[in-house]
Jmol script that loads the backbone (N, CA, C; Angstrom):
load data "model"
ATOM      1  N   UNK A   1      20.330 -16.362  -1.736  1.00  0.00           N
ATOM      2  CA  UNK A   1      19.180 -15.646  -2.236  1.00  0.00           C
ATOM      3  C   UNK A   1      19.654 -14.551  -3.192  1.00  0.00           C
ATOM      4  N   UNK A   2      19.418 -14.849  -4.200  1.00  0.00           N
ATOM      5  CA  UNK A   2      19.837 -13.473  -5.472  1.00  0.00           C
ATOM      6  C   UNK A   2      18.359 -12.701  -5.660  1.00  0.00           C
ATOM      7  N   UNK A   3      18.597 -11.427  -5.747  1.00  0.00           N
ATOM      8  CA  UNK A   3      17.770  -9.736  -5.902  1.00  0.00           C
ATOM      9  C   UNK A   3      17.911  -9.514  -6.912  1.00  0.00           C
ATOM     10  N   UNK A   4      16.871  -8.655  -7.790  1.00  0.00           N
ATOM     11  CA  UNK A   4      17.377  -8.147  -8.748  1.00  0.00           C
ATOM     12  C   UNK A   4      16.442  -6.508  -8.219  1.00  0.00           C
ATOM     13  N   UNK A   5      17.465  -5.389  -8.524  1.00  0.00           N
ATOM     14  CA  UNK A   5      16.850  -4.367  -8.822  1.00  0.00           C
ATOM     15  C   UNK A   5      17.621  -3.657  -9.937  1.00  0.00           C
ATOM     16  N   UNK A   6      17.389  -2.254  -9.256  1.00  0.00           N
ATOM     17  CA  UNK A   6      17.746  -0.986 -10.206  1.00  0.00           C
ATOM     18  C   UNK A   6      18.630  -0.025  -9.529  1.00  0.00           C
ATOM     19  N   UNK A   7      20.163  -0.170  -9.944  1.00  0.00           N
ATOM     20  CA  UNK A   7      20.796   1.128  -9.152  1.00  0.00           C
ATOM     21  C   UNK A   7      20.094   2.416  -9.477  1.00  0.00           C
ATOM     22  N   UNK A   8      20.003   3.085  -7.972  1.00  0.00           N
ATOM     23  CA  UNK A   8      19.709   4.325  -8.085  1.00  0.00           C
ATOM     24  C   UNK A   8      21.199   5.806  -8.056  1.00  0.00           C
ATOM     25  N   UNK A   9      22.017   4.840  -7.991  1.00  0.00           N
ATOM     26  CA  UNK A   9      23.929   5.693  -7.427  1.00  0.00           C
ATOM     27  C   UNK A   9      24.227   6.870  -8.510  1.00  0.00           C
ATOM     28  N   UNK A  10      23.883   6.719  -9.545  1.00  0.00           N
ATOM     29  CA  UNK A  10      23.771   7.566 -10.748  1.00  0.00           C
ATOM     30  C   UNK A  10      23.249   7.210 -11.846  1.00  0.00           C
ATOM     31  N   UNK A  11      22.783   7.969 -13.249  1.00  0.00           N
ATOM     32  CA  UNK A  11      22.024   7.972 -13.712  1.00  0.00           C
ATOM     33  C   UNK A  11      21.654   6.527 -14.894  1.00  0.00           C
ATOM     34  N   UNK A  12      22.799   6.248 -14.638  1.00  0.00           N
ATOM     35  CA  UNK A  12      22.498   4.759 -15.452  1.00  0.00           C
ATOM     36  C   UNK A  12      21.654   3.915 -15.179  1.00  0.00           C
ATOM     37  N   UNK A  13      21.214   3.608 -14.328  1.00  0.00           N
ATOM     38  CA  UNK A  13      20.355   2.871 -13.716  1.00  0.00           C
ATOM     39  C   UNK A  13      20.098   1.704 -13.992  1.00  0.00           C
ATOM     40  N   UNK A  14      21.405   0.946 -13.712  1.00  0.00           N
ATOM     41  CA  UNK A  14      21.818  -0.262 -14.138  1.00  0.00           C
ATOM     42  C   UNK A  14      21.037  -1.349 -13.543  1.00  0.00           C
ATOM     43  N   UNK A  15      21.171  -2.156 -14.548  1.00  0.00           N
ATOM     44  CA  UNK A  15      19.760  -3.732 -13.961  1.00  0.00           C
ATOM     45  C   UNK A  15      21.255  -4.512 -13.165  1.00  0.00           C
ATOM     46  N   UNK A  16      20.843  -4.376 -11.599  1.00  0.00           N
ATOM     47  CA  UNK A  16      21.561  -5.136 -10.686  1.00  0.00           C
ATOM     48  C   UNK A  16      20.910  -6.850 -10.284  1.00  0.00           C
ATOM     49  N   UNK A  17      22.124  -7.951  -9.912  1.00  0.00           N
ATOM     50  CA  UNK A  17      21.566  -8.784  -9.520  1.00  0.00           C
ATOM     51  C   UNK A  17      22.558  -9.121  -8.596  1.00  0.00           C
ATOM     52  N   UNK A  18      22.139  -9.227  -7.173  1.00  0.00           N
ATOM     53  CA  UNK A  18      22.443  -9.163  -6.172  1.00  0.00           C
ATOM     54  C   UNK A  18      22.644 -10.646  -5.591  1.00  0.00           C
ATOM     55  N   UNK A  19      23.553 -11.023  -4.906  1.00  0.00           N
ATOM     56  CA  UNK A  19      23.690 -12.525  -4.391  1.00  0.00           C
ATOM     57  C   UNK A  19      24.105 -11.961  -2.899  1.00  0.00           C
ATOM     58  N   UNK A  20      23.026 -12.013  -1.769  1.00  0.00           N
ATOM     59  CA  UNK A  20      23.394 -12.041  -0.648  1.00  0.00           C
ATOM     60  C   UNK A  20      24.150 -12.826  -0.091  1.00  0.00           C
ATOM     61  N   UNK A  21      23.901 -14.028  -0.403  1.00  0.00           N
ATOM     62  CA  UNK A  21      24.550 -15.213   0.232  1.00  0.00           C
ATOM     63  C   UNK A  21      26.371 -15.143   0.012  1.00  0.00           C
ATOM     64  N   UNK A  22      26.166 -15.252  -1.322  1.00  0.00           N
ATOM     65  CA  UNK A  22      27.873 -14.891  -1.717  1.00  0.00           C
ATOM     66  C   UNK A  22      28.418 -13.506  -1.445  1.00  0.00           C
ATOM     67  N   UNK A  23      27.539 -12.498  -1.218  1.00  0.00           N
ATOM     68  CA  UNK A  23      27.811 -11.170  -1.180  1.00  0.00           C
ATOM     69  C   UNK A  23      28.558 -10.640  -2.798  1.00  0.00           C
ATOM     70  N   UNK A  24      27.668 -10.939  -3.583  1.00  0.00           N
ATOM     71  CA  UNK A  24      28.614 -10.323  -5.005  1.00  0.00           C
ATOM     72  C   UNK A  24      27.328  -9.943  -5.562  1.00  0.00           C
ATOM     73  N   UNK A  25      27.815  -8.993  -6.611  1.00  0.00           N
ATOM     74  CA  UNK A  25      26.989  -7.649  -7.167  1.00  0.00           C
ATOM     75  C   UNK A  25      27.458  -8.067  -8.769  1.00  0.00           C
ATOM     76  N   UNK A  26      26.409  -8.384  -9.811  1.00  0.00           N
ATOM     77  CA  UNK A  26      26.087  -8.373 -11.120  1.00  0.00           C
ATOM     78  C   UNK A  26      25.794  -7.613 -11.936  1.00  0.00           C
ATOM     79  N   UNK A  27      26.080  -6.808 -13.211  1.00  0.00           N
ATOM     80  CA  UNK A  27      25.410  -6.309 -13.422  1.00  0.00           C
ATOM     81  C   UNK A  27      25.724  -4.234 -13.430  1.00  0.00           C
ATOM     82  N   UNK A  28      26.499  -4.308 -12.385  1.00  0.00           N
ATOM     83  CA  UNK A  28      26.759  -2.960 -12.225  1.00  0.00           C
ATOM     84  C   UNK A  28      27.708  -2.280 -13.240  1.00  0.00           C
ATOM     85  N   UNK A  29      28.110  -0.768 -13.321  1.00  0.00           N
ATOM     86  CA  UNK A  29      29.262  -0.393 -14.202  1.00  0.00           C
ATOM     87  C   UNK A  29      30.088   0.344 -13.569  1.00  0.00           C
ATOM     88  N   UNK A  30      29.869   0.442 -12.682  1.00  0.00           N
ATOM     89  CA  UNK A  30      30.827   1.038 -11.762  1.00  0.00           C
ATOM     90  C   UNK A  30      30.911   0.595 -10.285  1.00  0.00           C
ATOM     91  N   UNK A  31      32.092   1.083  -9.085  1.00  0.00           N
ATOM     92  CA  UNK A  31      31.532   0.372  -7.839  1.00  0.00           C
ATOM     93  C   UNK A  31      30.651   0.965  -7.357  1.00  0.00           C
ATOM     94  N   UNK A  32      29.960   2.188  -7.440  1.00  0.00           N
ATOM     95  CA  UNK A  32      28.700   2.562  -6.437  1.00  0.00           C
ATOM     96  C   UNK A  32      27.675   1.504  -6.834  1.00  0.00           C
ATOM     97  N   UNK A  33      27.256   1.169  -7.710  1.00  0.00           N
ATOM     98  CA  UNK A  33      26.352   0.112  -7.962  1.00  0.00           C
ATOM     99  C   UNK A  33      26.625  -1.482  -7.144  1.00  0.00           C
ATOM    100  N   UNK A  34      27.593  -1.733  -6.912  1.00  0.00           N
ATOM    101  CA  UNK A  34      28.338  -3.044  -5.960  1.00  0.00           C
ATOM    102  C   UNK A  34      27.708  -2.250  -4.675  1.00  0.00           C
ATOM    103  N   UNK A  35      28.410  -1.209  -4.034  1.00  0.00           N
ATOM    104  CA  UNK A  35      28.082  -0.804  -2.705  1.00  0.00           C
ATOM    105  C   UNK A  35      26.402  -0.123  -2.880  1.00  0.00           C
ATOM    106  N   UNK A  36      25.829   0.097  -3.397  1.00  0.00           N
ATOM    107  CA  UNK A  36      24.508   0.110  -3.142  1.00  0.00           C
ATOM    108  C   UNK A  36      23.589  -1.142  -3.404  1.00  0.00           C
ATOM    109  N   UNK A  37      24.171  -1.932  -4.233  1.00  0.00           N
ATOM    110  CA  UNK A  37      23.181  -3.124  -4.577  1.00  0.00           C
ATOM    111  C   UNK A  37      23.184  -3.644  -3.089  1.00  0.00           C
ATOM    112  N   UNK A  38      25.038  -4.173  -2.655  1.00  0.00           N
ATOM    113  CA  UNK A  38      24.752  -4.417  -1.041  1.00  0.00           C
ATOM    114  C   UNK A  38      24.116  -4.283   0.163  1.00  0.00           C
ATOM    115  N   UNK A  39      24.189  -3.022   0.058  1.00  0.00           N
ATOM    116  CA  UNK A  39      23.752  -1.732   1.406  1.00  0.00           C
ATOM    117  C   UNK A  39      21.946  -2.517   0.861  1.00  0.00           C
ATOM    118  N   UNK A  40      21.769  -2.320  -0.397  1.00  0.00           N
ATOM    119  CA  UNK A  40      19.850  -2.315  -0.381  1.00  0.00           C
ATOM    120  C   UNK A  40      19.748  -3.825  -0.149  1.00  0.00           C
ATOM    121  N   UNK A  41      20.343  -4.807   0.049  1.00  0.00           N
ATOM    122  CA  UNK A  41      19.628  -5.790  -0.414  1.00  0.00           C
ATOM    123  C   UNK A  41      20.390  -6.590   1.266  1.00  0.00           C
ATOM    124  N   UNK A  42      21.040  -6.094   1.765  1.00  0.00           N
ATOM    125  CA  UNK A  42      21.863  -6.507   3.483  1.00  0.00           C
ATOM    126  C   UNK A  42      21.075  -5.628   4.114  1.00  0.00           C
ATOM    127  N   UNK A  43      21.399  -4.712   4.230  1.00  0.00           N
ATOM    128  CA  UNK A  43      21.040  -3.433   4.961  1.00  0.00           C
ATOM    129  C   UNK A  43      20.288  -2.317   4.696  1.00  0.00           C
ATOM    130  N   UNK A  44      18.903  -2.379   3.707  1.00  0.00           N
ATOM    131  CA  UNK A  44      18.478  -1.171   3.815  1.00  0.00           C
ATOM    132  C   UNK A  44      18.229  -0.034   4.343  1.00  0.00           C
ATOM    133  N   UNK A  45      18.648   0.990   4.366  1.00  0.00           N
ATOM    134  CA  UNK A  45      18.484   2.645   4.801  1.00  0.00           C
ATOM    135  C   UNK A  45      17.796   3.671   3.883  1.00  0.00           C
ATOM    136  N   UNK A  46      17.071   4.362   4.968  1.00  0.00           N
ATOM    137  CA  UNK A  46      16.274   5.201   3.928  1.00  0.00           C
ATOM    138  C   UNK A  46      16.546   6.953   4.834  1.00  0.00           C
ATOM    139  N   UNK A  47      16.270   7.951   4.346  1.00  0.00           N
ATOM    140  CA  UNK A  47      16.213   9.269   4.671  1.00  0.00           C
ATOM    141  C   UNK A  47      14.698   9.425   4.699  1.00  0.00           C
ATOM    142  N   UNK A  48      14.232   9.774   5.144  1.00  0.00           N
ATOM    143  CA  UNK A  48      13.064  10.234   5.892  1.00  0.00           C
ATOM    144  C   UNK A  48      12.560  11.647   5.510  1.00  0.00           C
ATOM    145  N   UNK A  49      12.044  12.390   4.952  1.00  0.00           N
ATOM    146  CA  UNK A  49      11.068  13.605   4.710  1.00  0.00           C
ATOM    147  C   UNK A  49      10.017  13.427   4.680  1.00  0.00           C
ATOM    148  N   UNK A  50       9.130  14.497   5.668  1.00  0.00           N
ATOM    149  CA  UNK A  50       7.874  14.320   5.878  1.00  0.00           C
ATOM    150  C   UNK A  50       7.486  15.772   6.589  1.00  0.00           C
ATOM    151  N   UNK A  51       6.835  16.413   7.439  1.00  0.00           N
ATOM    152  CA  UNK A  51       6.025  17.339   7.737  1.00  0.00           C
ATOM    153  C   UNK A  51       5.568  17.197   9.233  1.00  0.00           C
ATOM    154  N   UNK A  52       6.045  18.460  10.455  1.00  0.00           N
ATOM    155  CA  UNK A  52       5.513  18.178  11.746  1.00  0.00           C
ATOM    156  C   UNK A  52       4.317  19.664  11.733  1.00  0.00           C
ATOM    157  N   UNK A  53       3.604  19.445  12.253  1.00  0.00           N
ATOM    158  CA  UNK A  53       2.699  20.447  12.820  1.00  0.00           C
ATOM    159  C   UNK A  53       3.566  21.865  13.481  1.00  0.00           C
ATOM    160  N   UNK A  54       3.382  23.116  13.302  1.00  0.00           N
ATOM    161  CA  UNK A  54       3.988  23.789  13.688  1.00  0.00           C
ATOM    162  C   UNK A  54       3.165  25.328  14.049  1.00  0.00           C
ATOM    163  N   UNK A  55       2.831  25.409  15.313  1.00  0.00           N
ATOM    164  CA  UNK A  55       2.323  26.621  16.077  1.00  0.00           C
ATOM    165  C   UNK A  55       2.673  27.886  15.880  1.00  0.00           C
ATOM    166  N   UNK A  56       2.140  29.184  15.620  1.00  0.00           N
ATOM    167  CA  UNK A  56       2.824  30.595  15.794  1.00  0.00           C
ATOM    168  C   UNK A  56       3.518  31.268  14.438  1.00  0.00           C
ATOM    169  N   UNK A  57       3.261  29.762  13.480  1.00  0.00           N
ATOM    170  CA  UNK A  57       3.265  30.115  12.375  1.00  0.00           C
ATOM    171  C   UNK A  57       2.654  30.677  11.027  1.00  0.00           C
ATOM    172  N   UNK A  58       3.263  30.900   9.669  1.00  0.00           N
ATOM    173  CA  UNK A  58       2.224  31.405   8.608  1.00  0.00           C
ATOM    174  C   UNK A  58       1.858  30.425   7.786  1.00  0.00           C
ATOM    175  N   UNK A  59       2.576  28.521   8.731  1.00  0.00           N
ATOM    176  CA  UNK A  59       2.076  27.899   7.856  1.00  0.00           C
ATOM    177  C   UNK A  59       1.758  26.616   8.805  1.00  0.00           C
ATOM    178  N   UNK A  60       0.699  25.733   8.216  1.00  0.00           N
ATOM    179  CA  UNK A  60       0.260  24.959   9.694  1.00  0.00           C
ATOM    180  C   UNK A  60       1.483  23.809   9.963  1.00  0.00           C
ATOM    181  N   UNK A  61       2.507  23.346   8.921  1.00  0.00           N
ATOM    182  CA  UNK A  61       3.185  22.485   8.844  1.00  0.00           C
ATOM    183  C   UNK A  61       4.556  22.773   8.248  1.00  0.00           C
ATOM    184  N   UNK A  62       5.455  22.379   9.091  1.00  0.00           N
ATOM    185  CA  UNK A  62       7.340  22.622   8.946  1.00  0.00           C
ATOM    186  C   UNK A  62       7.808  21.532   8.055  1.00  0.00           C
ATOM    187  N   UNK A  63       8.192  21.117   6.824  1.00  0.00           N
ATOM    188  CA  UNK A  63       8.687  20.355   6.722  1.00  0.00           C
ATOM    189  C   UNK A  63       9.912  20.140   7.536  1.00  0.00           C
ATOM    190  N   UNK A  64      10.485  18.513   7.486  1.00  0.00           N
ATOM    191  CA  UNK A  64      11.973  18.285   8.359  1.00  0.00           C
ATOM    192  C   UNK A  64      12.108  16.875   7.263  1.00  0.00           C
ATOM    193  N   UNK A  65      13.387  16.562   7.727  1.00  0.00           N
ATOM    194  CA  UNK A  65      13.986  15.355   7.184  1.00  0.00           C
ATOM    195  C   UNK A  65      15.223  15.167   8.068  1.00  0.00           C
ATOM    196  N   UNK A  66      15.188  13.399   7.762  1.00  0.00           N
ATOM    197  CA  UNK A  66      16.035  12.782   9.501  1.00  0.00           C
ATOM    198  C   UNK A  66      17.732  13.284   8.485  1.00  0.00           C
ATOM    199  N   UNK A  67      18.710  13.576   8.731  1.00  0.00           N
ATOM    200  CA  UNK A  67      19.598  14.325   8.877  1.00  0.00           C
ATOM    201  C   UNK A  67      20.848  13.240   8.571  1.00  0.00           C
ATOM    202  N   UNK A  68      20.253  11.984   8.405  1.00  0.00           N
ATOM    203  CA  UNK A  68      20.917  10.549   7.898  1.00  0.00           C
ATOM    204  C   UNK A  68      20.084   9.706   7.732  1.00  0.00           C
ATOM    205  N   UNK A  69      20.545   8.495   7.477  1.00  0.00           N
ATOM    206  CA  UNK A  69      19.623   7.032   6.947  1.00  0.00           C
ATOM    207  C   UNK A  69      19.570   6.662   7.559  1.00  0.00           C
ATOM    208  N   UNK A  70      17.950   6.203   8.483  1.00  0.00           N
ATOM    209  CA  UNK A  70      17.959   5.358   9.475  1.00  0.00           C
ATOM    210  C   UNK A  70      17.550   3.586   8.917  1.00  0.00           C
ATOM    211  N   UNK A  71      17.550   2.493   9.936  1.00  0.00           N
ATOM    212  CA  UNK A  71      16.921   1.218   8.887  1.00  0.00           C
ATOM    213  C   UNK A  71      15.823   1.505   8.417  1.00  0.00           C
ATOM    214  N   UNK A  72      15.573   0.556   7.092  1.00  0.00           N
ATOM    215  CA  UNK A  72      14.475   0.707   6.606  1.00  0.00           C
ATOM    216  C   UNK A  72      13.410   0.466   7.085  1.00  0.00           C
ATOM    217  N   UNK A  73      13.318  -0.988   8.584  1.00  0.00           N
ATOM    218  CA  UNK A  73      12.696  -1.881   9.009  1.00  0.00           C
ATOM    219  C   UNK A  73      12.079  -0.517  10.280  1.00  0.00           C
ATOM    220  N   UNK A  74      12.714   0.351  10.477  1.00  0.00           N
ATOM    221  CA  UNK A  74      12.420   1.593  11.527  1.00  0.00           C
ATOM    222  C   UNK A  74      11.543   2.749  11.304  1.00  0.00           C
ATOM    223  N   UNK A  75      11.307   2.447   9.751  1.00  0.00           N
ATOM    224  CA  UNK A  75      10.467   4.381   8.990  1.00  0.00           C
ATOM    225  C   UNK A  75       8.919   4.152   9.655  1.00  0.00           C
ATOM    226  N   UNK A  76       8.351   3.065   9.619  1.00  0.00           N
ATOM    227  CA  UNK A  76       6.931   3.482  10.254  1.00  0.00           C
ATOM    228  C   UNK A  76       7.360   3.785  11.687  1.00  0.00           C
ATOM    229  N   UNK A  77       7.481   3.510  12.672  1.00  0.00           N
ATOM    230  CA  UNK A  77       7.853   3.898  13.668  1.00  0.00           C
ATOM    231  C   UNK A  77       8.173   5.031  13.771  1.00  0.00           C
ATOM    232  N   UNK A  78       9.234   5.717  12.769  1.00  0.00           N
ATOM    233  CA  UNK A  78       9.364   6.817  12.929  1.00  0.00           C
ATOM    234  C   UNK A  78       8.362   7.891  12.616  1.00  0.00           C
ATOM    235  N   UNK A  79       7.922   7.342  11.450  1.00  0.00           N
ATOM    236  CA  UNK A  79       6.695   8.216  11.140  1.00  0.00           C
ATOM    237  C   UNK A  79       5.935   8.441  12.513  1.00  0.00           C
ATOM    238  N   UNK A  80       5.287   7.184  13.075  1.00  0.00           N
ATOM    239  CA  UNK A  80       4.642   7.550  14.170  1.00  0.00           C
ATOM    240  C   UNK A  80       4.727   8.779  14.749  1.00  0.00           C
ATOM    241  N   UNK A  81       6.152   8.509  15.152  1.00  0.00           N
ATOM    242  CA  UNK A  81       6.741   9.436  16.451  1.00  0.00           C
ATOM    243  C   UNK A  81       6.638  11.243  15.729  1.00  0.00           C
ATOM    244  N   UNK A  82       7.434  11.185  14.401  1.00  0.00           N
ATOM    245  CA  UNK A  82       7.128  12.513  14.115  1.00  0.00           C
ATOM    246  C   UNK A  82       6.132  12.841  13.800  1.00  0.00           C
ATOM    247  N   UNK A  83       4.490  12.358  13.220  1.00  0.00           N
ATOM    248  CA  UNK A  83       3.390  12.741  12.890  1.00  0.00           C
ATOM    249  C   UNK A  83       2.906  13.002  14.741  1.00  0.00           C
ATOM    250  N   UNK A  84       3.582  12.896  15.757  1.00  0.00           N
ATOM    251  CA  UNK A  84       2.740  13.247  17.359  1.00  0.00           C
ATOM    252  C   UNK A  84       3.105  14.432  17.363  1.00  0.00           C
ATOM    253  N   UNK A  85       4.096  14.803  16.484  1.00  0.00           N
ATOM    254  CA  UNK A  85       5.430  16.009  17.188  1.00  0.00           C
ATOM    255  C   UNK A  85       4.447  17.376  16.855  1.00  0.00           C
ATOM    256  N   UNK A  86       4.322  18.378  17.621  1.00  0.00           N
ATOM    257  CA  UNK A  86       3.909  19.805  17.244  1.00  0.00           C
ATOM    258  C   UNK A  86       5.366  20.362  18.211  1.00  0.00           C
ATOM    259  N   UNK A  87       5.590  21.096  17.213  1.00  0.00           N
ATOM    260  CA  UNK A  87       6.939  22.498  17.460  1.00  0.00           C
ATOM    261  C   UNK A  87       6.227  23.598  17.578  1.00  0.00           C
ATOM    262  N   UNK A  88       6.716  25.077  17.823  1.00  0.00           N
ATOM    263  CA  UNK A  88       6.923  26.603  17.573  1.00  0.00           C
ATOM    264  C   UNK A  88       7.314  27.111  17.416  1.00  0.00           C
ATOM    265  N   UNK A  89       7.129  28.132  16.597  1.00  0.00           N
ATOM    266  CA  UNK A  89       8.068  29.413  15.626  1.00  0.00           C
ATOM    267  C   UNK A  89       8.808  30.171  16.508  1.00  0.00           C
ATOM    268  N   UNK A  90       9.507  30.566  16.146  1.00  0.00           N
ATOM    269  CA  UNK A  90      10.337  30.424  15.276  1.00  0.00           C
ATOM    270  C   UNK A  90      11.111  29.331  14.925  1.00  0.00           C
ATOM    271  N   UNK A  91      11.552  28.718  13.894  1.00  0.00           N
ATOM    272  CA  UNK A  91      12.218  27.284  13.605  1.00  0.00           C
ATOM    273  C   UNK A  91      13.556  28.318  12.720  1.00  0.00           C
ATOM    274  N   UNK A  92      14.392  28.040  12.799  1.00  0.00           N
ATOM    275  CA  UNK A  92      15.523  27.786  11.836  1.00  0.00           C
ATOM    276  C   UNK A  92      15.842  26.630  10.334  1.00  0.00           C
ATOM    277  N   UNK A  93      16.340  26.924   9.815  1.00  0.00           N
ATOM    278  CA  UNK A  93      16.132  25.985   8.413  1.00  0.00           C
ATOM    279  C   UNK A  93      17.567  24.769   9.384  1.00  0.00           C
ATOM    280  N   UNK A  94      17.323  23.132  10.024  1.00  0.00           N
ATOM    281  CA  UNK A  94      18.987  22.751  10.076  1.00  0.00           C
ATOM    282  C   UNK A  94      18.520  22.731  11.760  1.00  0.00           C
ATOM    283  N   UNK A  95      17.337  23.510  12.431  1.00  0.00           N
ATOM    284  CA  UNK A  95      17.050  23.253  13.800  1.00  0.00           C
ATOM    285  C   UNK A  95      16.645  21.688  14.230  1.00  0.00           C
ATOM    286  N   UNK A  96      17.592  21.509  15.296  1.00  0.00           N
ATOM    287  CA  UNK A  96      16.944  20.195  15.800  1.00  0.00           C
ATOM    288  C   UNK A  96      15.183  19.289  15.934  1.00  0.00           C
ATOM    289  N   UNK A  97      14.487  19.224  15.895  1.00  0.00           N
ATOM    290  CA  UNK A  97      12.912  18.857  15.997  1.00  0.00           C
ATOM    291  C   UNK A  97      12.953  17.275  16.437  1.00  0.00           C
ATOM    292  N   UNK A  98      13.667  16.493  16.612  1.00  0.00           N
ATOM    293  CA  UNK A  98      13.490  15.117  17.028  1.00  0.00           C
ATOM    294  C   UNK A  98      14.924  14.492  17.700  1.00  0.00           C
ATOM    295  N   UNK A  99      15.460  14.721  18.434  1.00  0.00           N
ATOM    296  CA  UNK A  99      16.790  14.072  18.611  1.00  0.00           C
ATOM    297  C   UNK A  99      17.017  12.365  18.633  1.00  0.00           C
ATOM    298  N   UNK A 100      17.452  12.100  17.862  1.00  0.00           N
ATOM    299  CA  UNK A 100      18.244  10.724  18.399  1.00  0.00           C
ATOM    300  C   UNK A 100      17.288   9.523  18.040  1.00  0.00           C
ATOM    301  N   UNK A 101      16.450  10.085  17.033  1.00  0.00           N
ATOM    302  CA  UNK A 101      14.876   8.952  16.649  1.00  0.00           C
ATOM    303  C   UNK A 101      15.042   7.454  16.849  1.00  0.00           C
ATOM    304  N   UNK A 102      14.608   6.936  17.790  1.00  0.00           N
ATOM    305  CA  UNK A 102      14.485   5.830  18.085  1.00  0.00           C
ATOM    306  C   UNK A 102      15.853   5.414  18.092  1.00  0.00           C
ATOM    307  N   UNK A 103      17.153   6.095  18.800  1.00  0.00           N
ATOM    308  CA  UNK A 103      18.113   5.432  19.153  1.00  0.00           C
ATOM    309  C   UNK A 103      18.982   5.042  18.370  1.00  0.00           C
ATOM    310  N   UNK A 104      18.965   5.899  17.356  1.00  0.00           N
ATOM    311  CA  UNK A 104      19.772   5.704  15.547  1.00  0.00           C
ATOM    312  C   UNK A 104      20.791   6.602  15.793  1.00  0.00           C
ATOM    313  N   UNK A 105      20.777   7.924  16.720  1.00  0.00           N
ATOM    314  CA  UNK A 105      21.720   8.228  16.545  1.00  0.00           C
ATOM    315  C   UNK A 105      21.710   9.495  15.333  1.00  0.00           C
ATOM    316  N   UNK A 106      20.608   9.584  14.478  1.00  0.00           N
ATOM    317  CA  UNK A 106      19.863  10.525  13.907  1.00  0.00           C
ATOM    318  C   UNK A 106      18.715  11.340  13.926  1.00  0.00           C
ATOM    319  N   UNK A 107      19.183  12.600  13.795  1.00  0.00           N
ATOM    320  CA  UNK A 107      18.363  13.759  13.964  1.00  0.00           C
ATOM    321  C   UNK A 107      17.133  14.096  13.031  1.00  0.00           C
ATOM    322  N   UNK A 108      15.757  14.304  13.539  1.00  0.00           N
ATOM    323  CA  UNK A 108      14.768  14.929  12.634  1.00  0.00           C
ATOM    324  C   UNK A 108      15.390  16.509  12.473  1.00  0.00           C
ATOM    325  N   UNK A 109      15.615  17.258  11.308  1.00  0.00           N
ATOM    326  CA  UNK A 109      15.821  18.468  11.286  1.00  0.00           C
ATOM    327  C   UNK A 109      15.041  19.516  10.339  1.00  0.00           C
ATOM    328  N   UNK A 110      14.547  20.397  11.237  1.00  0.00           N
ATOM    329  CA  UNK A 110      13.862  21.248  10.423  1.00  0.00           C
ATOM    330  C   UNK A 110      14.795  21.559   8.965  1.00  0.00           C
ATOM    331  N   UNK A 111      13.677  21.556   7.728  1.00  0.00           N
ATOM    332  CA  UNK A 111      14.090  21.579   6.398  1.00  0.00           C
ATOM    333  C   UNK A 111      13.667  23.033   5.438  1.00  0.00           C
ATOM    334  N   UNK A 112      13.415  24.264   6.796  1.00  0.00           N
ATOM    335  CA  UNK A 112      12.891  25.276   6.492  1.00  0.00           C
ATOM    336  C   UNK A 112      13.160  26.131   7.143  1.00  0.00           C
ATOM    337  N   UNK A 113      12.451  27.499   7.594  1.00  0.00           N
ATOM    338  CA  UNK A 113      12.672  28.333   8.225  1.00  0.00           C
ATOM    339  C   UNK A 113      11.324  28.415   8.269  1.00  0.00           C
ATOM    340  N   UNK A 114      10.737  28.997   9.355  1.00  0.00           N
ATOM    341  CA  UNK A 114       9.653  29.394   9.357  1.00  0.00           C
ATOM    342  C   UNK A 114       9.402  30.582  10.699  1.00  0.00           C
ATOM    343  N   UNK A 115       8.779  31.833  10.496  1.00  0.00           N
ATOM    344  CA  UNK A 115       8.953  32.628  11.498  1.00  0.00           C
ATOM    345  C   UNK A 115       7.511  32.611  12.260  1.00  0.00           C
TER     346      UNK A 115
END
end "model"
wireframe off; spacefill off
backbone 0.3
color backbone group
């Protein structure tokens, strides 16, 4: 099965064509474009930013972001779980807010401070 996208690795944004089957990368100009065409088209991962509800604060909502790439096939789920979450102030900018999301092994972390 051959892919075609768009490296995102730096600003070139080279027209990739991807061969899962063979595992070889077309197209690229450097190797981050080989190791990301791979990673997106085997294994997608994504980083996560989004917004939990947050009590005692001056603002109704903390942003956070998961602290690594979890699968791609995992972000609604996660969403779920962090759109239930309400925290309280004080938060630290880097404070824990979700441990271990669905067993990834990655952290939701507050992406602010908020008193």
């Amino acid at each position: 099965m051959k892919k075609e996208l768009i490296c995102i690795s730096c600003p070139l944004g080279c027209h990739l064509t991807v061969d899962a089957e063979n595992k070889t990368v077309t197209g690229n100009t450097c190797k981050r474009g080989e190791i990301y065409g791979l990673n997106e088209v085997i294994n997608p991962v994504r980083v996560i930013t989004s917004t939990v509800k947050i009590e005692g604060a001056r603002l109704p909502v903390l942003p956070v972001k998961t602290n690594g790439a979890i699968p791609k096939n995992m972000n609604f789920e996660a969403m779920n779980i962090i759109n239930s979450v309400t925290c309280t102030a004080p938060i630290k900018v880097g404070d824990v807010i979700i441990k271990d999301i669905l067993g990834t092994g990655i952290d939701v972390v507050a992406a602010r401070s908020l008193d």
